[in-house]
Backbone bond lengths (Angstrom), bond angles and torsions (degrees), N, CA, C in turn:
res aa  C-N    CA-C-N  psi(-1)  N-CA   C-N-CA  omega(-1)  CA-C   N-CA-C  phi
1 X - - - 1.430 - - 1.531 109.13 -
2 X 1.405 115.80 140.67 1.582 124.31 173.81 1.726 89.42 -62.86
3 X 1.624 98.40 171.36 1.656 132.08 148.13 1.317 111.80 -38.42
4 X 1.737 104.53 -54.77 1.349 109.06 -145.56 2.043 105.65 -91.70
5 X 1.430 88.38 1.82 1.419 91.85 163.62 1.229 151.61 -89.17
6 X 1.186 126.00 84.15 1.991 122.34 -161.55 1.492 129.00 -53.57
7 X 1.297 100.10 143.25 1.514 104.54 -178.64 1.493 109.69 -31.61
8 X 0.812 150.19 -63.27 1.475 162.19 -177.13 1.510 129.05 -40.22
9 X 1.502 98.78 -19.72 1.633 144.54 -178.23 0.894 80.37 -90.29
10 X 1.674 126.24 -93.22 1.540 146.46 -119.96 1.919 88.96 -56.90
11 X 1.937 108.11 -54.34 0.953 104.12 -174.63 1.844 122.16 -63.34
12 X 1.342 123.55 -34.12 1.001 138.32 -138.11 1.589 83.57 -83.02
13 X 1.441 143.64 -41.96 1.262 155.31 -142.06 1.793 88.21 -109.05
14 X 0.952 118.75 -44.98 1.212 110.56 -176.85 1.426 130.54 -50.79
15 X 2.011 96.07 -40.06 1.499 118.42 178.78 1.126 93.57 -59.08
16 X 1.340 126.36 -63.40 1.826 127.76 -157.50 1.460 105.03 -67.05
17 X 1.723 119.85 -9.75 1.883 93.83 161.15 1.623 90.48 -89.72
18 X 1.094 126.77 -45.36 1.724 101.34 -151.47 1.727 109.01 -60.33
19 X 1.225 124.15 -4.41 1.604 143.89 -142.74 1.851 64.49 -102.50
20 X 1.429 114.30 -82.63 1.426 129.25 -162.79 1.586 122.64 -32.21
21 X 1.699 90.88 -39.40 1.210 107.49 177.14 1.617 121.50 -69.04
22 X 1.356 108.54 -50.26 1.172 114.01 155.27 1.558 146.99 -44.56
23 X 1.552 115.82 -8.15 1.332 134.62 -164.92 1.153 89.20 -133.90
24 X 1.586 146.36 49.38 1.250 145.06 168.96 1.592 115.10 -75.38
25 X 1.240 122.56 115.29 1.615 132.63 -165.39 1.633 87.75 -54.23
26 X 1.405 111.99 153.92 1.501 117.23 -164.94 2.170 75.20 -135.39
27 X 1.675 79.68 161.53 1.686 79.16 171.97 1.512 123.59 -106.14
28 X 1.348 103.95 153.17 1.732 116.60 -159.31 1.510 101.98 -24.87
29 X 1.282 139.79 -170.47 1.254 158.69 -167.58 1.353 88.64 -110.25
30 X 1.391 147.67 -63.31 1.561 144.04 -130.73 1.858 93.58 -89.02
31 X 1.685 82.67 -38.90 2.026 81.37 179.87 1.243 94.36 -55.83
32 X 1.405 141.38 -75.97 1.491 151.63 -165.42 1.123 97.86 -10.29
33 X 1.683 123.10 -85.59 1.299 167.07 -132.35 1.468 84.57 -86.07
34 X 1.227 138.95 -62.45 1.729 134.59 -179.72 1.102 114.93 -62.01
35 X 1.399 133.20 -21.28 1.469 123.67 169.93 1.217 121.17 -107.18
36 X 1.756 105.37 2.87 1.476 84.50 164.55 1.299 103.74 -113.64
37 X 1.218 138.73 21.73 1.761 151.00 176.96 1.603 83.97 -96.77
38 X 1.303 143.00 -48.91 1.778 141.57 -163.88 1.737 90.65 -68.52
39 X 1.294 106.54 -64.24 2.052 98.48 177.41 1.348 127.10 -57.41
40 X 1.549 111.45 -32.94 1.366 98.97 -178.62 1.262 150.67 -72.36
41 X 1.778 102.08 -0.34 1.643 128.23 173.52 1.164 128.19 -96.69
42 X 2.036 104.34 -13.09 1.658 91.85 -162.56 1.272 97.76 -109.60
43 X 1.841 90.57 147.77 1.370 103.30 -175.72 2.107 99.87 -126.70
44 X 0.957 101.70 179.89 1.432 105.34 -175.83 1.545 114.56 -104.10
45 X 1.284 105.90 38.91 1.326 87.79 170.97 2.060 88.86 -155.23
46 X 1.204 99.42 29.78 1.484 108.79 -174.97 1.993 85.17 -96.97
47 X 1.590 117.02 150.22 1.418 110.21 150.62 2.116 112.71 -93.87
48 X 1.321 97.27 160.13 1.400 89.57 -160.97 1.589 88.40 -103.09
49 X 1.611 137.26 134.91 1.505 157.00 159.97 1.432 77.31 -70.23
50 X 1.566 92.48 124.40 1.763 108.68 160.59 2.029 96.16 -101.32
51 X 0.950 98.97 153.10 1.449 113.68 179.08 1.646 98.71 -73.05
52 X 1.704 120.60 141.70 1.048 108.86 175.86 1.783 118.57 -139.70
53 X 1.653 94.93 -5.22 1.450 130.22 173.46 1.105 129.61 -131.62
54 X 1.393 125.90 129.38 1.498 119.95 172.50 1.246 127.77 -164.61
55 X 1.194 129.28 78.35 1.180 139.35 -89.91 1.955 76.50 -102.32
56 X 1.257 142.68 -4.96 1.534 122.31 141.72 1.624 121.27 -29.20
57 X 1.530 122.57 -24.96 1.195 134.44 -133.92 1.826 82.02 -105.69
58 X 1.551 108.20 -58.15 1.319 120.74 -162.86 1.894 110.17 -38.01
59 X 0.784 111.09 139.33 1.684 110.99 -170.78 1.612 85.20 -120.55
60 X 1.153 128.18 6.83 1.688 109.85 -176.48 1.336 97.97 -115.16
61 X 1.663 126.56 16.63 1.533 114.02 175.03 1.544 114.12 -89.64
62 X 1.008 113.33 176.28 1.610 112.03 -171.38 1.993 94.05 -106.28
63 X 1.692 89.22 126.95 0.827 121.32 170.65 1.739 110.68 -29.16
64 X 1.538 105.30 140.96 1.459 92.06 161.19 1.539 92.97 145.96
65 X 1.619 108.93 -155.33 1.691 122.13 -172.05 1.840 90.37 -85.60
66 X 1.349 125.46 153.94 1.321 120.64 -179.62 1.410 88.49 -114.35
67 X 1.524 124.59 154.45 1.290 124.37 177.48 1.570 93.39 -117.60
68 X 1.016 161.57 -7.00 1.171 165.19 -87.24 1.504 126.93 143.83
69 X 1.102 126.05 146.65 1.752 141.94 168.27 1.186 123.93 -138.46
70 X 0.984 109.05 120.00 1.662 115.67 -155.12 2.025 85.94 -123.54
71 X 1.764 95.45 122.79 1.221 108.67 178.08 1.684 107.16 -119.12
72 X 1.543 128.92 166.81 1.144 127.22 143.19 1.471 113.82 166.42
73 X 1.584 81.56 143.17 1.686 117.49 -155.84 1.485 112.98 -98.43
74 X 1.168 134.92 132.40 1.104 125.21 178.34 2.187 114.83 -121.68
75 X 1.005 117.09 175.86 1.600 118.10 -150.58 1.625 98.91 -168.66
76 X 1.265 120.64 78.71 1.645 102.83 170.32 1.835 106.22 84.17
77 X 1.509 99.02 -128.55 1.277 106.36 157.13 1.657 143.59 -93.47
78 X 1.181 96.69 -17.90 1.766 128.08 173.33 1.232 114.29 -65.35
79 X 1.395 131.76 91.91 1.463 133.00 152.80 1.447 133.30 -66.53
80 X 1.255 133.80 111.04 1.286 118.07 -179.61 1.796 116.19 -101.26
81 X 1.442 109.07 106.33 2.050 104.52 173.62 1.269 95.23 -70.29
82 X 1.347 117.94 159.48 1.019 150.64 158.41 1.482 125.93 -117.58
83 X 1.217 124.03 142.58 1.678 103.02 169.70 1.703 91.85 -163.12
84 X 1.262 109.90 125.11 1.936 117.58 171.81 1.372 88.75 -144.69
85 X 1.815 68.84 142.87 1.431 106.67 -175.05 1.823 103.03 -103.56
86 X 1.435 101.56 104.04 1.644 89.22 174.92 1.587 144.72 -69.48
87 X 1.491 104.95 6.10 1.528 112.76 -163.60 1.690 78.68 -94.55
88 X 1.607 134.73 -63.12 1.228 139.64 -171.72 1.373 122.64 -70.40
89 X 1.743 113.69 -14.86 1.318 103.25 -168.33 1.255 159.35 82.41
90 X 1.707 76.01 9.48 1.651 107.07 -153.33 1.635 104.98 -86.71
91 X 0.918 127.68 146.85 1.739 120.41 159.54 1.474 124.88 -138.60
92 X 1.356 122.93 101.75 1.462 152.12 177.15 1.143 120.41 -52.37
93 X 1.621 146.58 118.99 1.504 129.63 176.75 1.486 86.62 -142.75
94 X 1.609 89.93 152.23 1.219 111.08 164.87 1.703 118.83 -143.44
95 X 1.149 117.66 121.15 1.405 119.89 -172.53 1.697 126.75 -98.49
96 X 1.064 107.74 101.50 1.806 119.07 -177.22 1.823 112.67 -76.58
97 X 0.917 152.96 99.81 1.862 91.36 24.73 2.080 87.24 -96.78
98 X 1.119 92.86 166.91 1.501 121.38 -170.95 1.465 107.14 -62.80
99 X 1.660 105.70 171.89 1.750 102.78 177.64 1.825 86.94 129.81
100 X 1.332 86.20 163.57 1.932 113.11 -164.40 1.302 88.99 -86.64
101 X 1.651 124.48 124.05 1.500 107.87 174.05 1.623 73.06 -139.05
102 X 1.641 97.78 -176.12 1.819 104.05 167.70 1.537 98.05 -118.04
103 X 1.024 119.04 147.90 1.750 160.48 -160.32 1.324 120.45 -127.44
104 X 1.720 104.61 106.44 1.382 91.89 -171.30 1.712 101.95 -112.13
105 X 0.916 141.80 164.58 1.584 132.23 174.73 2.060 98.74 -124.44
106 X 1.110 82.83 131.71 1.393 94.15 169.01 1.345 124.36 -100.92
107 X 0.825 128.79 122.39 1.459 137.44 166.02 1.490 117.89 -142.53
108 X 1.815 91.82 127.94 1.517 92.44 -177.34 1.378 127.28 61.93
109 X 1.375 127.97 -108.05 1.098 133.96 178.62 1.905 115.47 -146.55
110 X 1.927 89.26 20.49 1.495 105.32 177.83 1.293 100.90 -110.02
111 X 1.642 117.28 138.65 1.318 103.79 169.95 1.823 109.58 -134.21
112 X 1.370 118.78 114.64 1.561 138.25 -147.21 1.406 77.08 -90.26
113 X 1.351 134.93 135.96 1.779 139.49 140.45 1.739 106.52 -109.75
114 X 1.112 80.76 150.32 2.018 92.24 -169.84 1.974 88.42 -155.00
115 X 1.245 110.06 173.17 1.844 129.07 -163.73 1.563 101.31 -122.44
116 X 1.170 109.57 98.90 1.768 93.75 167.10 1.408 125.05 -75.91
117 X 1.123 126.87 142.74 1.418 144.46 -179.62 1.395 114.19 -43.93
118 X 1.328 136.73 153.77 1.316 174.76 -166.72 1.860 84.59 -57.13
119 X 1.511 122.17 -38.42 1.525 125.99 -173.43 1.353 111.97 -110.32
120 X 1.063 113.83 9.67 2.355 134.80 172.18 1.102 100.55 84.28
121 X 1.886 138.44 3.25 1.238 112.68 -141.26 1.855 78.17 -101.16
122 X 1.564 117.83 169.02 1.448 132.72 -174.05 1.383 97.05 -168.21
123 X 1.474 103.40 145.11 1.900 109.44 164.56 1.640 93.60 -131.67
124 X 1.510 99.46 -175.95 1.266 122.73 -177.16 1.925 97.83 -145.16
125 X 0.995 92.59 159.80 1.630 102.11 177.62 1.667 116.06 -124.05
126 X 1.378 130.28 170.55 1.294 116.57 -158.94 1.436 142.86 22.55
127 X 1.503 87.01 52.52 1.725 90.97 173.72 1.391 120.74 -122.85
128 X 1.437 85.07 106.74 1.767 98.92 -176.84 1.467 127.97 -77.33
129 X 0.852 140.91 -155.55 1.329 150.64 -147.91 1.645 107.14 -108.20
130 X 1.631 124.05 123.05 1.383 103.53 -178.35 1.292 80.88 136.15
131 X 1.941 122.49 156.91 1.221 147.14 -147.37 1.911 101.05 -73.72
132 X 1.187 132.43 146.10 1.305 152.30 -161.77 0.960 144.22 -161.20
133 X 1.737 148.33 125.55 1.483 128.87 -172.98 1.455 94.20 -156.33
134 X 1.324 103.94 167.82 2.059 112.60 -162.89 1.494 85.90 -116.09
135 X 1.060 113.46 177.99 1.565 145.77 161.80 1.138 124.14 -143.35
136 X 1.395 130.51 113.02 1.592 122.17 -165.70 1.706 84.10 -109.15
137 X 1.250 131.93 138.63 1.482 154.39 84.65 1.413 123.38 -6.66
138 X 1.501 107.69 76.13 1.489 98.31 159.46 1.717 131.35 -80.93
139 X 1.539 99.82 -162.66 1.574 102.13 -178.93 1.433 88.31 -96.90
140 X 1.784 104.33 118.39 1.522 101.79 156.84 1.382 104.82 118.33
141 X 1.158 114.23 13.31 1.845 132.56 177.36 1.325 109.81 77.30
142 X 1.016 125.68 6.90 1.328 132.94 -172.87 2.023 115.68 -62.57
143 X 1.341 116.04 172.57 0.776 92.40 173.34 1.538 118.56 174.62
144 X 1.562 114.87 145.83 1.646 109.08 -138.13 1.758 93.01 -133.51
145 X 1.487 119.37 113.49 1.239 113.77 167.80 1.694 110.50 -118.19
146 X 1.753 112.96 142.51 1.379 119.72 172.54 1.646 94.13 -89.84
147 X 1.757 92.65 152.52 1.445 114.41 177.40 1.640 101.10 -56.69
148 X 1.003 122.63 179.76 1.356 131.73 156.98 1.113 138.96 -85.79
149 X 1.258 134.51 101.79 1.298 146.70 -178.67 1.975 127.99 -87.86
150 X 1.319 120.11 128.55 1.237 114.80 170.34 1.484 100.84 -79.10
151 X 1.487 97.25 130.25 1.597 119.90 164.86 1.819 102.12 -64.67
């Protein structure tokens, strides 16, 4: 505090930090909820699918409404496509090279498992828009997680 400031000040300014202090902006709910859904799966002996497509990214699509998102992650030899459709909710996978594995989808703090087919391909239904990551189940305990992505 200056000289030229009176007790009455000194106090009056003081209230309005401890007041200030007290009303400290906290962060959104979804951030909350997204970082602790990103910690609660990984383990160290999972390999991590780096993202390697996404077709938001593509600058050679033709302009316009997108009906579709076309993702895919790759891990070693294991590719995973992706493709959701956000008006339906729909979510498409296909796994290279192919074979029956189990598929888990993460979201949030929900986690959907479904069996892909004899050809890798698997969907999920009602999946809306908002942060996400798979887990493939191989043969042999193995095991393959993509980073997390907002839909």
């Amino acid at each position: 505090m200056t000289e030229s400031t009176s007790p009455q000040e000194e106090v009056r300014l003081l209230s309005l930090l401890r007041r200030g202090l007290d009303q400290t902006d906290s962060s959104p709910a979804d951030v909350i909820e997204f970082a602790k859904a990103a910690l609660s799966w990984r383990t160290i002996d999972a390999d991590l699918a780096q993202l390697s497509y996404d077709s938001i990214d593509d600058s050679t699509s033709v302009r316009g409404v997108a009906t579709s998102r076309m993702l895919a992650f790759e891990s070693g030899e294991l590719t995973i496509d992706l493709e959701h459709e956000p008006l339906s909710g729909h979510l498409m996978g296909k796994l290279d090279p192919a074979g029956q594995m189990t598929i888990e989808l993460h979201v949030l703090d929900t986690v959907l498992v479904t069996e892909s087919d004899e050809f890798g391909r698997f969907s999920f239904e009602g999946i809306q828009s908002g942060p996400f990551a798979v887990v493939i189940r191989l043969e042999g305990a193995e095991v393959v997680k993509t980073q997390w992505v907002i839909l």
